[in-house]
C-alpha positions as CSV (number, residue, x, y, z in Angstrom):
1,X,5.7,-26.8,-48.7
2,X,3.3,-29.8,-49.4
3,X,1.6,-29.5,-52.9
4,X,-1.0,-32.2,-53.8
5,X,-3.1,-31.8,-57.4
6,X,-6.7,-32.8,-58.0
7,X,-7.6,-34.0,-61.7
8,X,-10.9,-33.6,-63.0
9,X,-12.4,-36.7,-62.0
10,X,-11.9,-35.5,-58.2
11,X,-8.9,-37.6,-57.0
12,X,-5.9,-36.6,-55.8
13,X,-2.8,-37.3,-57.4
14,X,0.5,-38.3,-55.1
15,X,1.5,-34.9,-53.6
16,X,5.3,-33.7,-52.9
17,X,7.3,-31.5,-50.4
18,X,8.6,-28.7,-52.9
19,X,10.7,-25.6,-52.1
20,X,8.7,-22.8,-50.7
21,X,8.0,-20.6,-53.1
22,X,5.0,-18.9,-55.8
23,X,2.4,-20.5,-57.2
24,X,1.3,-20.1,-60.5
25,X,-2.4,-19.7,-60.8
26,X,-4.6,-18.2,-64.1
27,X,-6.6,-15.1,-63.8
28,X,-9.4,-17.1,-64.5
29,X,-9.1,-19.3,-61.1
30,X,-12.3,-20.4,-59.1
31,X,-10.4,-19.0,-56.2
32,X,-9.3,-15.6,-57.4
33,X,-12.7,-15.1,-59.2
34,X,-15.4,-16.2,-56.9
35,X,-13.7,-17.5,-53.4
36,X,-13.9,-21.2,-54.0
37,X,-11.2,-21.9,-51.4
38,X,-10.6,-23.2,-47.7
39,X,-7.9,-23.1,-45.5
40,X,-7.2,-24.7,-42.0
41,X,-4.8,-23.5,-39.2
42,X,-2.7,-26.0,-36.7
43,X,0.7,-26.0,-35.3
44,X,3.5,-28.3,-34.3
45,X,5.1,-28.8,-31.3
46,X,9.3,-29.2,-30.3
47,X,8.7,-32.0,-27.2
48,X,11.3,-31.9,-24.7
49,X,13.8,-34.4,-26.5
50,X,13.3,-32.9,-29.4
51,X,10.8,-34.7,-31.1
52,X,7.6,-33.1,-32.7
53,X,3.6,-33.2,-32.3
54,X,1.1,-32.1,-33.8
55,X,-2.5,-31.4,-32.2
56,X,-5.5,-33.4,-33.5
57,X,-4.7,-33.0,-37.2
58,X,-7.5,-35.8,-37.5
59,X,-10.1,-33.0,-36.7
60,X,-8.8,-30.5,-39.1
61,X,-9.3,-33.0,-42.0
62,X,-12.9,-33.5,-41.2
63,X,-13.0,-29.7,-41.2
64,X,-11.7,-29.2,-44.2
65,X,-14.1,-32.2,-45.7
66,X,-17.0,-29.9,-43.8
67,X,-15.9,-27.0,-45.9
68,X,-15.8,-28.6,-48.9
69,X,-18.5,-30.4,-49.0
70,X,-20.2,-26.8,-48.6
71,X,-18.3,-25.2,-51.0
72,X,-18.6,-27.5,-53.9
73,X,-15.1,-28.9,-53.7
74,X,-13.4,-32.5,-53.9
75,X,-11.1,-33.1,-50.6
76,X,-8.4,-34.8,-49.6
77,X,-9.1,-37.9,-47.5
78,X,-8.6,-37.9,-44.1
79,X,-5.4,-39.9,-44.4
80,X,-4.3,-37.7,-47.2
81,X,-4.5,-34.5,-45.2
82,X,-2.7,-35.7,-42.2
83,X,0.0,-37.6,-44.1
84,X,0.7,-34.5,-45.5
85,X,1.1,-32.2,-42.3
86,X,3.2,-34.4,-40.9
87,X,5.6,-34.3,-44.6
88,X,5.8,-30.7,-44.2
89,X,6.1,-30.7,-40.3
90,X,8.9,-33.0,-40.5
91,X,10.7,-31.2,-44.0
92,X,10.5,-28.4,-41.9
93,X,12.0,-29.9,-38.5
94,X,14.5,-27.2,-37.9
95,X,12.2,-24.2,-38.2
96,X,9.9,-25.9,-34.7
97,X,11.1,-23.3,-32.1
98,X,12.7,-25.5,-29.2
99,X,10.0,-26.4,-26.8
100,X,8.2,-23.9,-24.4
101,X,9.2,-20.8,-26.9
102,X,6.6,-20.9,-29.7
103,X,5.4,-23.5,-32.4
104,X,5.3,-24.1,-36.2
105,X,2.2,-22.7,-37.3
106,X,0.9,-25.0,-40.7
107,X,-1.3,-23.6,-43.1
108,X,-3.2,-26.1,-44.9
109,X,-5.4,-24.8,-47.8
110,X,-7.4,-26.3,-50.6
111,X,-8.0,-24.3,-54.0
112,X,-10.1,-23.8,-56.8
113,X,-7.1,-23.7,-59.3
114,X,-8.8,-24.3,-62.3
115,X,-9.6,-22.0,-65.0
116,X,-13.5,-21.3,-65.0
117,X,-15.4,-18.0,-66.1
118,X,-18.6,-18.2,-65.2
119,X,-19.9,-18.6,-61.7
120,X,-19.6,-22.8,-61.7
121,X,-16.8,-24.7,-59.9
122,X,-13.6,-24.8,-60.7
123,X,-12.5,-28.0,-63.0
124,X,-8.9,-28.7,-61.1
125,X,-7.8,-28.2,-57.4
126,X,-4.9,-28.0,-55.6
127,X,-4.2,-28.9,-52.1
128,X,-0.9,-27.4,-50.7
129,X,0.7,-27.1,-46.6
130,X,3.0,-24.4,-46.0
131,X,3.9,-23.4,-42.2
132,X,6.0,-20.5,-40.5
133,X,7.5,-20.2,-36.9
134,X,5.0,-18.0,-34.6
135,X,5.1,-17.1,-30.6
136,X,2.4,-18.4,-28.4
137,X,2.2,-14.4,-27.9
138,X,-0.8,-14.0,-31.0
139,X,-1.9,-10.7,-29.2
140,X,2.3,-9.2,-29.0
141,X,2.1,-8.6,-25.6
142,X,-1.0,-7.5,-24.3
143,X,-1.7,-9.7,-21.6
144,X,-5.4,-10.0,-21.4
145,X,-7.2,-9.0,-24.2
146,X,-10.0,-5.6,-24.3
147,X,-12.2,-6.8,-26.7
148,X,-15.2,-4.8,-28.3
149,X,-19.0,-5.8,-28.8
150,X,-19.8,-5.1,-32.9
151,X,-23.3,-4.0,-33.4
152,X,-22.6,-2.0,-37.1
153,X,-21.1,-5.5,-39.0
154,X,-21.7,-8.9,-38.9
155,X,-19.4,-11.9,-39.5
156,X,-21.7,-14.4,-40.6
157,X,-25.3,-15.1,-41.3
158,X,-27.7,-18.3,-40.7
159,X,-27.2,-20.6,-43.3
160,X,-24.3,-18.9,-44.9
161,X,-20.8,-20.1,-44.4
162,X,-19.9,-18.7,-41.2
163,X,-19.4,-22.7,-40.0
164,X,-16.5,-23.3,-42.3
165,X,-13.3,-22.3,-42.6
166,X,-14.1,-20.2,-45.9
167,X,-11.4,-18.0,-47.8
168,X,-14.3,-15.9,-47.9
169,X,-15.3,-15.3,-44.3
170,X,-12.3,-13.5,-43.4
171,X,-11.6,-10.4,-45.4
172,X,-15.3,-8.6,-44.3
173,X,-13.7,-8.8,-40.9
174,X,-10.6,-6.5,-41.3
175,X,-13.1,-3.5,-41.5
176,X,-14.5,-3.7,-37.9
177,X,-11.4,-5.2,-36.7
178,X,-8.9,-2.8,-37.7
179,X,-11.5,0.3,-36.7
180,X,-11.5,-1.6,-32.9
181,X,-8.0,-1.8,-33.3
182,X,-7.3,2.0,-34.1
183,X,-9.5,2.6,-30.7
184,X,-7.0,0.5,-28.6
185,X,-9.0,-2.8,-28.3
186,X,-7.3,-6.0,-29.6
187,X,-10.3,-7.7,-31.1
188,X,-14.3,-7.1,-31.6
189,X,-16.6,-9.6,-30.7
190,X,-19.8,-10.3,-33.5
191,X,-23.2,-10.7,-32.3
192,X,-25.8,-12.6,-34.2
193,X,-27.3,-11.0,-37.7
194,X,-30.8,-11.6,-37.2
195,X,-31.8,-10.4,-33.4
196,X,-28.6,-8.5,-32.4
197,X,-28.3,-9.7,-29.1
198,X,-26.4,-12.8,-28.9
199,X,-22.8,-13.3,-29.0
200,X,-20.7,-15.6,-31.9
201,X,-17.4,-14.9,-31.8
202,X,-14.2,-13.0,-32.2
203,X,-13.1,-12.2,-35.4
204,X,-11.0,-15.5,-35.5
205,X,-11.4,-17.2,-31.9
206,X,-14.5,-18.8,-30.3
207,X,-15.5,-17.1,-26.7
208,X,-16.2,-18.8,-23.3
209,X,-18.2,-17.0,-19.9
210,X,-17.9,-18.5,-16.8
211,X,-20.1,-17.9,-14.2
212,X,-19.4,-20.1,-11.4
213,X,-19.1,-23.9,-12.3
214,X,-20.9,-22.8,-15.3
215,X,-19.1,-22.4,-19.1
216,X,-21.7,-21.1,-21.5
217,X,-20.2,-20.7,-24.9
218,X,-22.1,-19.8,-28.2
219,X,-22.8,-22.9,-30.1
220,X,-21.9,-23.7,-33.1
221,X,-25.4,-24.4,-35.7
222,X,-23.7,-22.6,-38.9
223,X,-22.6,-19.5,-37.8
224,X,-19.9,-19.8,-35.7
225,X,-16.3,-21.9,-36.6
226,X,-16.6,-25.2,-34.6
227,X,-12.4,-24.9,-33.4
228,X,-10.9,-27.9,-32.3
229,X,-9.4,-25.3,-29.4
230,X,-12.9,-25.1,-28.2
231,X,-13.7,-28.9,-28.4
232,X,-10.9,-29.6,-26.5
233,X,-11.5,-27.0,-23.9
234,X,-15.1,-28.4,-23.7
235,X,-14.1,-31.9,-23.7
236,X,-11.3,-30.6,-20.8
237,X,-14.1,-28.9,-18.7
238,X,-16.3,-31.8,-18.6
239,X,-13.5,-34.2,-16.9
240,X,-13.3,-31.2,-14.6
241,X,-16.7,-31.0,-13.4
242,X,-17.6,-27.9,-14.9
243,X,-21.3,-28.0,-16.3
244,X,-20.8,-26.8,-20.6
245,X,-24.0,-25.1,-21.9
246,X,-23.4,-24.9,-25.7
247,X,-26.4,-22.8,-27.0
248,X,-27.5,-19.1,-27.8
249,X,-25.8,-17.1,-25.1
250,X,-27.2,-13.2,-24.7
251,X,-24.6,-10.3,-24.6
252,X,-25.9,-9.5,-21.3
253,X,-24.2,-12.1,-19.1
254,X,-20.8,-10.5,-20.4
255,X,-22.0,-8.4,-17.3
256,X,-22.8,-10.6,-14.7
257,X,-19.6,-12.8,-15.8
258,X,-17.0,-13.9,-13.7
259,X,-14.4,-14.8,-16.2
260,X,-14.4,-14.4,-19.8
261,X,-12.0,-16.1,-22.2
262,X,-11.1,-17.0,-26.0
263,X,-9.6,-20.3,-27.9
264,X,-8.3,-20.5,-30.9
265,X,-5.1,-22.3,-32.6
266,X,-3.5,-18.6,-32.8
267,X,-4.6,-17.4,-29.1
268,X,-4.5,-20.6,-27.8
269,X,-6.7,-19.5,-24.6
270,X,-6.9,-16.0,-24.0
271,X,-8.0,-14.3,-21.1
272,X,-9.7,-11.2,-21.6
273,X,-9.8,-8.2,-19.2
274,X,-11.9,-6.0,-20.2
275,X,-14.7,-5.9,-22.9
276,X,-16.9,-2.7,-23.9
277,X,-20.6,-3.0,-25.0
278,X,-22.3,0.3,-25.9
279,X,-21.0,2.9,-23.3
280,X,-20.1,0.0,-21.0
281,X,-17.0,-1.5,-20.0
């Protein structure tokens, strides 16, 4: 794994590849105490002769840089964060599962390391990259997904931090999405906190509705992630002729839809069968 310190002044130091392994953090850490924390999600690719890619690590940085600028953190540079994927993608060359049968999955995260009591950022960071071997298979086999329409919890509020890859934005969602879970449904889908009628997304993938040559997708003004999945599929669409509406997008064209799908570094793009809204699926 990649491991990259920030002094106090808010540079980063020369990071290393070091064994995987523990880190050593004091109970009194930002990110233990009070969330100050960020993480990012990518993989890398075996090609056909054996080389590797990795998929727009450019637009993870400015992610990350996003987040942190939000969260009261210092950030590696752009250069700094992809020079470091790549260190850990290539120290870990022989875990990339051979092409076609599943990817490295890298985990970059940046952390409020240092030692701080009261509610102030923390006065040291640390920047680290550690990956794992996954399946393209995120769902384990269910083919399309059955997703269900949350109206009891929300994900994310307006001006909160629903638009960045928080620590923080995750853990709320195991509640509602292991209760879906335990009803047979892979996923919930999160409508808006204010009016309750418009979808956001999934508890960690963006959605897409299309309706003819139409793809409507919620867009992303601060509460929804802004996944470089979905800017690519956007981007995609367009040199297809589709016509993208990015904007608020009611829960009631799930019903007149004529496909439904969801992107995502982990899903990749998902198609989902069924999707149940009140006493309607």
């Amino acid at each position: 794994m990649y491991v990259m310190k920030c002094s106090r002044d808010g540079s980063f130091e020369k990071g290393e590849v070091n064994p995987y392994g523990n880190i050593q953090l004091s109970p009194s850490a930002g990110v233990l105490n009070y969330g100050q924390g960020l993480f990012e999600g990518m993989k890398s690719y075996r090609k056909e002769d054996g080389g590797l890619l990795l998929f727009r690590p450019e637009l993870n940085a400015k992610r990350m840089m996003m987040g942190a600028e939000r969260m009261c953190m210092p950030c590696p540079s752009l250069h700094q964060f992809v020079e470091a994927v790549k260190q850990t993608a290539l120290a870990n060359k022989r875990w990339v599962p051979p092409h076609g049968k599943g990817t490295l999955y890298m985990r970059p995260m940046l952390l409020g390391s240092g030692a701080v009591l009261g509610l102030a950022p923390a006065p040291e960071y640390t920047f680290l990259v550690y990956a794992s071997p996954v399946s393209d298979d995120y769902f384990k086999g269910s083919g399309g997904l059955n997703l269900y329409v949350e109206e009891e919890y929300d994900r994310s509020a307006r001006l909160g931090t629903g638009g960045v890859k928080s620590i923080c934005n995750y853990a709320p969602a195991l509640k509602a999405m292991g209760r879906a879970k335990s009803r047979g449904f892979s996923d919930v889908l999160y409508l808006d906190s204010v009016e309750k009628k418009n979808l956001e997304e999934a508890s960690a993938c963006n959605v897409f509705i299309v309706k003819g040559n139409v793809i409507s997708t919620p867009a992303a003004r601060g509460t929804i992630l802004p996944g470089v999945t979905r800017r690519s599929i956007i981007e995609i669409a367009y040199d297809h002729g589709y016509q993208v509406e990015e904007g608020v997008v009611p829960v009631d064209q799930l019903l007149d839809a004529d496909e439904v799908f969801c992107t995502g570094t982990a899903v990749v793009v998902a198609p989902v069968d069924t999707i149940t809204y009140r006493d309607q699926r």
